[in-house]
C-alpha positions in Angstrom: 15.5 -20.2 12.7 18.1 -17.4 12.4 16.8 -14.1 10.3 20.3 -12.2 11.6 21.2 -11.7 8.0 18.6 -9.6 7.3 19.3 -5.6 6.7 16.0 -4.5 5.0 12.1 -5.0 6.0 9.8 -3.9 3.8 6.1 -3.8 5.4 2.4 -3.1 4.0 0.6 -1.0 6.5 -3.3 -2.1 6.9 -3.7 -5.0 7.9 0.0 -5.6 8.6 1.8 -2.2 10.8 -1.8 -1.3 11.2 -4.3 -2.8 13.5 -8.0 -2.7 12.4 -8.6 0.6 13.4 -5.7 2.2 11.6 -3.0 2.5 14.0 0.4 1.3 14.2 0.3 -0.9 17.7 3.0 -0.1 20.1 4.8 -3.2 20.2 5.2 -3.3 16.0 5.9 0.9 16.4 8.8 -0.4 19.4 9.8 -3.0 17.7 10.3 -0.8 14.0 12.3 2.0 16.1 14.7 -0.3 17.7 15.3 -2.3 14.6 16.4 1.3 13.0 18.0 2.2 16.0 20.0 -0.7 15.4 20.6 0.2 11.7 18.4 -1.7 10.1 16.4 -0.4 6.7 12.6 0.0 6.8 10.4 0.8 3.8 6.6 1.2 3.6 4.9 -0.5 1.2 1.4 0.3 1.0 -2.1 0.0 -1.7 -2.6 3.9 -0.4 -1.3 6.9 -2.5 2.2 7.7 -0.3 0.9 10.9 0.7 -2.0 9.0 2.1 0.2 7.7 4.4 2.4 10.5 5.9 1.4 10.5 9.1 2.1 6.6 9.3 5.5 7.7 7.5 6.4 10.7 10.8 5.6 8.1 13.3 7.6 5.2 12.2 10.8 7.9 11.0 10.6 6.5 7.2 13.7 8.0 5.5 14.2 5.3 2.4 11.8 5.2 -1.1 8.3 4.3 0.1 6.2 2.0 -2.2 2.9 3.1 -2.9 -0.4 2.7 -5.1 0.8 -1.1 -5.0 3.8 -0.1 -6.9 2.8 2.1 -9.2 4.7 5.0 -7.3 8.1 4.8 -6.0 9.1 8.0 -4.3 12.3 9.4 -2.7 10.7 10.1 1.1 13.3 12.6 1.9 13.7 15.0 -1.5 9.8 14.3 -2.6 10.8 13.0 -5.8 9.4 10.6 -7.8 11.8 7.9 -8.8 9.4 5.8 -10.5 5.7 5.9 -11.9 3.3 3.9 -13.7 0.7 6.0 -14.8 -2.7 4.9 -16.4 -3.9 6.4 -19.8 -6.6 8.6 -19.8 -8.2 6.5 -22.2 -8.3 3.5 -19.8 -8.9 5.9 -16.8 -12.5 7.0 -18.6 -13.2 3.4 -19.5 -12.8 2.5 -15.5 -14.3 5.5 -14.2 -17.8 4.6 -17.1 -18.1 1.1 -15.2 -17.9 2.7 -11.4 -20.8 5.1 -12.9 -22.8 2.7 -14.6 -23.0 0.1 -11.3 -23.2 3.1 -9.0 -20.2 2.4 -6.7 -18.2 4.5 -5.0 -14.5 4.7 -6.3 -11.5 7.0 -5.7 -8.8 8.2 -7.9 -5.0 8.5 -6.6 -2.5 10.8 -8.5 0.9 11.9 -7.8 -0.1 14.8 -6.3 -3.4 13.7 -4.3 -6.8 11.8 -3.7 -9.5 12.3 -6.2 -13.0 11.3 -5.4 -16.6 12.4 -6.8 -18.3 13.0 -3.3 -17.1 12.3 0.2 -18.3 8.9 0.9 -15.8 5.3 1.4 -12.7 5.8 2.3 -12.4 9.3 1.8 -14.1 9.8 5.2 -11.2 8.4 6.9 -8.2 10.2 5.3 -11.1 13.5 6.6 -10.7 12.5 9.7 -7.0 11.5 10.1 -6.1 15.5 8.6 -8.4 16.1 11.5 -6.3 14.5 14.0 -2.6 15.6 11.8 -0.4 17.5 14.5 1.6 19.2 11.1 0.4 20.1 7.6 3.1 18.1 6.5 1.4 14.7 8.1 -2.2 15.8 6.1 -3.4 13.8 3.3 -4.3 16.2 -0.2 -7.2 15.2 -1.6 -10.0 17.2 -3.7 -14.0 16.7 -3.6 -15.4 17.1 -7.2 -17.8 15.3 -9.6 -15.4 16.2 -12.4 -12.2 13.9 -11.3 -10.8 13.9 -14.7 -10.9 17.4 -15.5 -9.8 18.3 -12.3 -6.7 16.9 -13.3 -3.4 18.9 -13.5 -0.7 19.0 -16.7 1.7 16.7 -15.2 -0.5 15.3 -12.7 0.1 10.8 -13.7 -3.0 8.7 -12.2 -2.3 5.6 -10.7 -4.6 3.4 -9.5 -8.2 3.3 -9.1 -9.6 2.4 -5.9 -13.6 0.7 -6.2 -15.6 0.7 -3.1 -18.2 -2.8 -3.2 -19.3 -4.3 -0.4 -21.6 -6.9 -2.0 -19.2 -9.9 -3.4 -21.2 -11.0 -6.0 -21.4 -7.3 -7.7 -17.4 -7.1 -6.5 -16.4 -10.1 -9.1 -18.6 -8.6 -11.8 -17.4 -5.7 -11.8 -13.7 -6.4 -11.6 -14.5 -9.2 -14.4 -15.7 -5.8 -16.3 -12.6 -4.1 -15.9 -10.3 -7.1 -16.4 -11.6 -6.9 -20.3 -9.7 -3.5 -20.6 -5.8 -3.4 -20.5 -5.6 -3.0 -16.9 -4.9 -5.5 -13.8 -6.5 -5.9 -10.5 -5.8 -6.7 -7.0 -7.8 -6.9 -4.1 -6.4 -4.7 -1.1 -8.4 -5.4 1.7 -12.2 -5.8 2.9 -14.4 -5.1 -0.3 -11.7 -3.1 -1.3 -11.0 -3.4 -5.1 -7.8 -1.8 -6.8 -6.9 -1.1 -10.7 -4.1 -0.1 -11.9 -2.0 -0.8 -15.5 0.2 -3.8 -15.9 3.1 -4.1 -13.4 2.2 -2.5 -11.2 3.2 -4.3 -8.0 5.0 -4.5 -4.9 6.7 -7.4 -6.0 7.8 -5.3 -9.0 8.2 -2.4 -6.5 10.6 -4.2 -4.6 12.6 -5.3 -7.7 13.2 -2.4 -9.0 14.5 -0.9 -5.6 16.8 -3.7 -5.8 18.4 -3.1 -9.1 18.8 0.5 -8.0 20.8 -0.3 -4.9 18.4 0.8 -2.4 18.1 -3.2 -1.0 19.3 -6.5 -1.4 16.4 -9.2 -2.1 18.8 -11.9 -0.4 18.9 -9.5 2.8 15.2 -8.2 2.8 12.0 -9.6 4.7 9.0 -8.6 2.9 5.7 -8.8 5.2 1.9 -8.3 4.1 -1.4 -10.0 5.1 -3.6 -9.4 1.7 -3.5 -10.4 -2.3 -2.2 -7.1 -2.9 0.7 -8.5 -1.4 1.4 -11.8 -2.4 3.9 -10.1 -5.1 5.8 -8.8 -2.8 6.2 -12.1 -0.6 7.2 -14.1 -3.6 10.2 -11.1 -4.7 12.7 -12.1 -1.2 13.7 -15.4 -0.1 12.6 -14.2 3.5 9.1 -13.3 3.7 6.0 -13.1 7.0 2.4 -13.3 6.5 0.0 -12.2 8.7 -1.9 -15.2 10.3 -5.0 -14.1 9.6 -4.2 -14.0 5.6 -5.9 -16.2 3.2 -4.6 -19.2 2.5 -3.7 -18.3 -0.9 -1.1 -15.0 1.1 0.4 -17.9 3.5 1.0 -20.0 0.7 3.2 -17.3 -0.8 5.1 -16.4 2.2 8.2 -18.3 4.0 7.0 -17.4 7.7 3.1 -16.9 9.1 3.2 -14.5 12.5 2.1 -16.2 15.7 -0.7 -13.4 16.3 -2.2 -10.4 13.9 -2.1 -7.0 13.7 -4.3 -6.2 16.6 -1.8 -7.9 18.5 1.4 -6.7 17.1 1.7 -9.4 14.9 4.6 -7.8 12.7 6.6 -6.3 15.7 6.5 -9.4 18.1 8.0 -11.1 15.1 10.9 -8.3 14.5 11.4 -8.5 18.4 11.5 -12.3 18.1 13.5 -13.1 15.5 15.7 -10.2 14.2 15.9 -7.9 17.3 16.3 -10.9 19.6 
């Protein structure tokens, strides 16, 4: 197998770059820098809002368009401009937000311009404690605490996604089967993790439209991921790595499986391996 063709990787972070505990391991963070160092491309794709990310962005030197919200946000990493949104209607947005509130789970709200939640519970706990730990302002994640998300809202402030919090499967699948009736799609992005956002909004589609906008070359581009939210994404390149410990339905989509997982590097052995060496 020779991968020396390729100029682009484009990687999901959890799961993926990150280990379970939400770090990048050392050997994927060597591996990234010396593929750069070498002039190779590498773009973060990620289910997170971008600015949820930043930190993840400073240590692994991301200068290209990074993919976020599962590609409902494309933005120019450098200039902080947004090169491409897919917003959901606030219509749709109160219909979404009325099923989290009738079934009591906890759910988040991700804008162009931060993290919405009602009260500081899920995953907003972590994003606390990573601004905790930020050496910069710049590498802090916005977010705002308020039980009035949508008129919290700004003028030109575009939601993207919803993020739903359910750790019971059974109430997981209703739900989502709840939302599914409104014009809306969604992805699962991780453990009990459930994401919904309008139609096409996807890293496949993400990864596309870089393409057609010269910032990659799908014939030159590994895509990597581990989750549904991914699959997309896997199918969009010729070239694509799945994490090993992936469902079946992820490996299925994906043209390589890594030898290990993200605890182990997974993602970086298999840069070192097979484009670096």
């Amino acid at each position: 197998m020779t991968l020396k063709h390729i100029k682009t990787i484009v990687t999901d972070m959890d799961g993926t770059a990150l280990t379970s505990t939400k770090e990048l391991h050392p050997i994927t963070l060597e591996a990234f820098a010396e593929w750069q160092a070498q002039g190779g491309n590498l773009i973060m794709a990620t289910g997170r809002l971008d600015l949820g990310a930043r930190l993840y962005a400073s240590q692994l030197n991301i200068k290209l368009p990074v993919i976020s919200c599962n590609g409902a946000l494309i933005r120019d990493w450098e200039t902080g401009k947004v090169l491409y949104k897919n917003a959901v209607p606030m219509s749709i947005m109160e219909q979404t937000v009325s099923i989290a509130k009738a079934h009591d789970v906890p759910y988040h709200i991700y804008t162009t311009e931060r993290l919405l939640s009602p009260e500081l519970y899920g995953t907003m706990t972590r994003y606390v404690k990573m601004n905790e730990q930020a050496k910069t302002e710049d590498e802090k994640t916005p977010y705002t605490i308020t039980p009035d998300i949508l008129g919290a809202l700004h003028e030109d402030e575009a939601m993207l996604k919803m993020l739903v919090i359910i750790e019971d499967n059974e109430l997981l699948n209703k739900v989502r089967a709840e939302f599914l009736k409104l014009d809306v799609e969604t992805v699962i992005s991780g453990p009990n993790l459930l994401d919904v956002m309008v139609g096409n909004s996807t890293k496949g589609a993400a990864v596309e439209w870089l393409a057609e906008h010269g910032y990659l070359e799908l014939e030159t581009t590994l895509t990597c991921g581990d989750n549904e939210n991914d699959i997309s994404m896997l199918q969009s390149t010729p070239q694509s790595l799945a994490m090993c410990n992936a469902k079946d339905v992820v490996k299925e989509a994906a043209t390589f499986i890594s030898e290990v997982d993200s605890n182990e590097g997974g993602v970086g052995r298999f840069v070192k391996q097979h484009l670096l060496g």
